[in-house]
N, C-alpha and C positions, 0 to 999 in steps of 0.2 A: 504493500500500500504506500503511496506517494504521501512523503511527510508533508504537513498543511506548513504552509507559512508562514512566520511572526511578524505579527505586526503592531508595533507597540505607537498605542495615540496616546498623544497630551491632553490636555482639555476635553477630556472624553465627555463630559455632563453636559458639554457647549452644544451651539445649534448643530454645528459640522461634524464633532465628532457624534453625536449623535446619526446624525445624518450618513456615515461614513459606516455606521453599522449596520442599517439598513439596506447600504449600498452593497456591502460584501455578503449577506445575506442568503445563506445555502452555498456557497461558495468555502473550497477546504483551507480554510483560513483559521488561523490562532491568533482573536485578540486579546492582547494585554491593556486595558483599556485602566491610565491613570489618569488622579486628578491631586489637588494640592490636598485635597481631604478624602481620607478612605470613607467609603460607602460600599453597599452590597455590588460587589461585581466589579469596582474601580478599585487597582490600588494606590494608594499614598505614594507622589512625586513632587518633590518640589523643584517645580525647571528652574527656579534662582539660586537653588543649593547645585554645587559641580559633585560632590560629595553622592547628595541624595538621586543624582542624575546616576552618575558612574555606577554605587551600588545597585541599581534596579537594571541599568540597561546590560549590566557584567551578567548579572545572574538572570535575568531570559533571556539573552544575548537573541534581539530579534533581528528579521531582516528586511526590514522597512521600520524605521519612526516617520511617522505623521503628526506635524508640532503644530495644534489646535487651539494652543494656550493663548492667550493674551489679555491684555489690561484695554478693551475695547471700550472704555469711557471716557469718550474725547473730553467732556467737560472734566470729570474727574481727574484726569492724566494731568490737567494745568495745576492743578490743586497738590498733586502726588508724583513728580517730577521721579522721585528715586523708587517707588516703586514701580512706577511705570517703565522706568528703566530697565531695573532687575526683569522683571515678565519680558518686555518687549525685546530685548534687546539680550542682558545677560542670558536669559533663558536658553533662548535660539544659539549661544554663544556656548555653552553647559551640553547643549544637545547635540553639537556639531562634533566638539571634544570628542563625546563618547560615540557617534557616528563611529568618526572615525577611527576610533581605536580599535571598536568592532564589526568594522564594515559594514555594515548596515545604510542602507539606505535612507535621505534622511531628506524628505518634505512640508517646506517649510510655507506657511499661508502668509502674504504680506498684504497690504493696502494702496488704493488708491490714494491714501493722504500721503504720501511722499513726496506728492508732486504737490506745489504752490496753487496750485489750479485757476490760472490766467492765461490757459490756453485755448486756441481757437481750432485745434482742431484734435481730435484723437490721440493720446498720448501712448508712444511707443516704447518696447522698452530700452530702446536707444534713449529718451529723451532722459536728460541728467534732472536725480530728484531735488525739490526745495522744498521740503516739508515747512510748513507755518504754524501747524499745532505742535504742543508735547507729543502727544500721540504721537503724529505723522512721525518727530525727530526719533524717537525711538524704535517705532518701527524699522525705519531707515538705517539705524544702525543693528538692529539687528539681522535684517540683509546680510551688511556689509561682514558681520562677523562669520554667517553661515559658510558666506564664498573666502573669506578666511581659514576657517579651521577644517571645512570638510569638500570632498573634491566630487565624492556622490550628490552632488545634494538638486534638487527642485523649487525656485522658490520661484509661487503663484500669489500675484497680484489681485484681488479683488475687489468689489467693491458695492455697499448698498444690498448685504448680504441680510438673507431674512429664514428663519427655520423653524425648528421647533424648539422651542424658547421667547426669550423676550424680545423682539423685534419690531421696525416700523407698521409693519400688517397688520399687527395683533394689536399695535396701541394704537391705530387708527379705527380698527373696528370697535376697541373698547369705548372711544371716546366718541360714537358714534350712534352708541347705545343711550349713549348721556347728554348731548348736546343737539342741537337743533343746524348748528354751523361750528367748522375749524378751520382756525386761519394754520395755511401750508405756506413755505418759502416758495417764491417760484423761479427763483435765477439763482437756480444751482442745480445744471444738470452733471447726469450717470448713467448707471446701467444697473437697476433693479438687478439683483441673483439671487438665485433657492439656492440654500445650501445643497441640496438635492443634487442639483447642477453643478455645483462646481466640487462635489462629493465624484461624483460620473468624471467628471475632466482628470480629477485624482487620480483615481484607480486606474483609468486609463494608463495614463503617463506614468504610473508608478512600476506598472508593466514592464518600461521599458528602459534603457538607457540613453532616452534624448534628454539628458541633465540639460540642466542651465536656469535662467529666468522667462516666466512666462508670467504675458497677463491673461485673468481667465475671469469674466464676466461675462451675464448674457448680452446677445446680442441686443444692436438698436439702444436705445438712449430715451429718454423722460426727462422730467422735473419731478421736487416733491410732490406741488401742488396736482398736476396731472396722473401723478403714479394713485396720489389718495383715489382721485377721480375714479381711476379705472379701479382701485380694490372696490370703491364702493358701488359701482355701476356691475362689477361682478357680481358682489353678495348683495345687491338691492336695497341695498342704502338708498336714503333720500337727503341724506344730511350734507348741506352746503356746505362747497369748500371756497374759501376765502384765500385768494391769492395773494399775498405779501410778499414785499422785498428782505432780503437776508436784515438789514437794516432796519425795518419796522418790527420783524422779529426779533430782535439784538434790542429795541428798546424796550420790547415785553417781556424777554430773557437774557437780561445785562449779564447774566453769569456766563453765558454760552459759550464756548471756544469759536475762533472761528474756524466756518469751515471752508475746504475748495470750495469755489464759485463754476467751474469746469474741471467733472472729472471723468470722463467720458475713457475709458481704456480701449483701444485698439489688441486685440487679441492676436499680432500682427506673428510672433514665433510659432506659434501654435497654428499659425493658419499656416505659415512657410515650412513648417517641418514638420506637420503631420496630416494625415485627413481627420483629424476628430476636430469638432464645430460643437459648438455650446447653442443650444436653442436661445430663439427670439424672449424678452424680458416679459413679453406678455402672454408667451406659451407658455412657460415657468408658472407665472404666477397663478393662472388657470389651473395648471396640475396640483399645486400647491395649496390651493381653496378648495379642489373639488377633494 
């Protein structure tokens, strides 16, 4: 019998790694599913510790990590600069170490916020980042350490990711249920993604050995205020959305970080070095409702 394969995720409780179990799904796969807190089925990793990394990835010594982990609170990252760090950044930095020591393959999720986003047109991964949040800044370095420390590795850019967990979907349908009207930003576009989908672009690529950086977002592009539009014209909401500028929102929620204004990712490696394509943002999200 053909030994199943290891596959140890980080942030396993998250939208993705959740989503990434579903995805492998009857499939003769071994995962090792941690998070920073043991629970039934996840065990205790903490990717800021080099220590608590090395001891778990030596003893299942898997062959694939998928690093799901992160500090995803843009507002809170401005607030929590060093823990944002350690997650974002050290993390990916602890995980590459032990990549590499145990060869294992190692897949690493990044962000659209790296880039400034005051672009006009689809951003490649040719184009040099300028993150403007903490966020963005730590993500970025954490990048930079992966392609540092480990020579297997994958790192996928996404953006405007929504799954099962807390996400834009869920808190516009909640708020939905409660209000008559919601004011949405509308000049700041992206590319809606199901964790779903960019779960699929994963396991695909993890397949294989076309290493490197890739961006992986659904196709096509939106704004907030129109993404609301279509969840709720999906699930038959009647609840007004009120278009605002980033500005008029930053005066309702002075605390907000700011964010890209253009973050549209061009999925340009991925379409150059392989045939696998990521569905349109509003096929996604139809599968993703129904």
């Amino acid at each position: 019998m053909r030994m199943s394969k290891k596959i140890l995720i980080t942030g396993a409780n998250g939208q993705l790694g959740r989503a990434l179990g579903k995805e492998y799904d009857g499939e003769n796969v071994s995962f090792i599913n941690t998070d920073v807190v043991e629970s039934q089925g996840i065990r205790a990793m903490d990717v800021t510790d080099v220590d608590s990394v090395l001891t778990v990835v030596r003893d299942v010594r898997p062959d694939v990590i998928i690093n799901c982990a992160a500090h995803t609170n843009v507002d809170a990252c401005e607030q929590q600069w060093d823990l944002a760090y350690k997650i974002n950044a050290i993390g990916p930095r602890n995980l590459s170490i032990a990549s590499r020591e145990t060869g294992a393959k190692l897949l690493h999720v990044s962000t659209d916020y790296v880039f400034e986003g005051n672009g006009t047109r689809p951003y490649t991964e040719f184009d040099e980042p300028h993150p403007i949040s903490s966020y963005g800044k730590t993500k970025w370095e954490g990048e930079k350490f992966v392609k540092e420390f480990c020579d297997r590795h994958f790192i996928f850019r996404t953006a405007w990711l929504y799954g099962d967990g807390k996400n834009f979907v869920k808190t516009m349908l909640g708020l939905a249920e409660k209000y008559e009207e919601v004011n949405v930003v509308m000049d700041q576009k992206g590319s809606p993604t199901s964790a779903a989908e960019l779960a699929r672009a994963i396991h695909y690529f993890e397949g294989t050995d076309n290493y490197g950086l890739f961006h992986a977002t659904c196709e096509g592009d939106t704004n907030w205020a129109d993404f609301t539009e279509e969840i709720f014209r999906l699930t038959g909401k009647t609840t007004r959305v009120n278009h605002v500028t980033s500005a008029q929102y930053k005066e309702m929620n002075p605390a907000s970080a700011d964010r890209p204004a253009y973050s549209i990712l061009d999925n340009y490696m991925m379409r150059l070095t392989s045939d696998y394509r990521m569905a349109d943002w509003q096929e996604a999200l139809r599968e993703y409702l129904n």
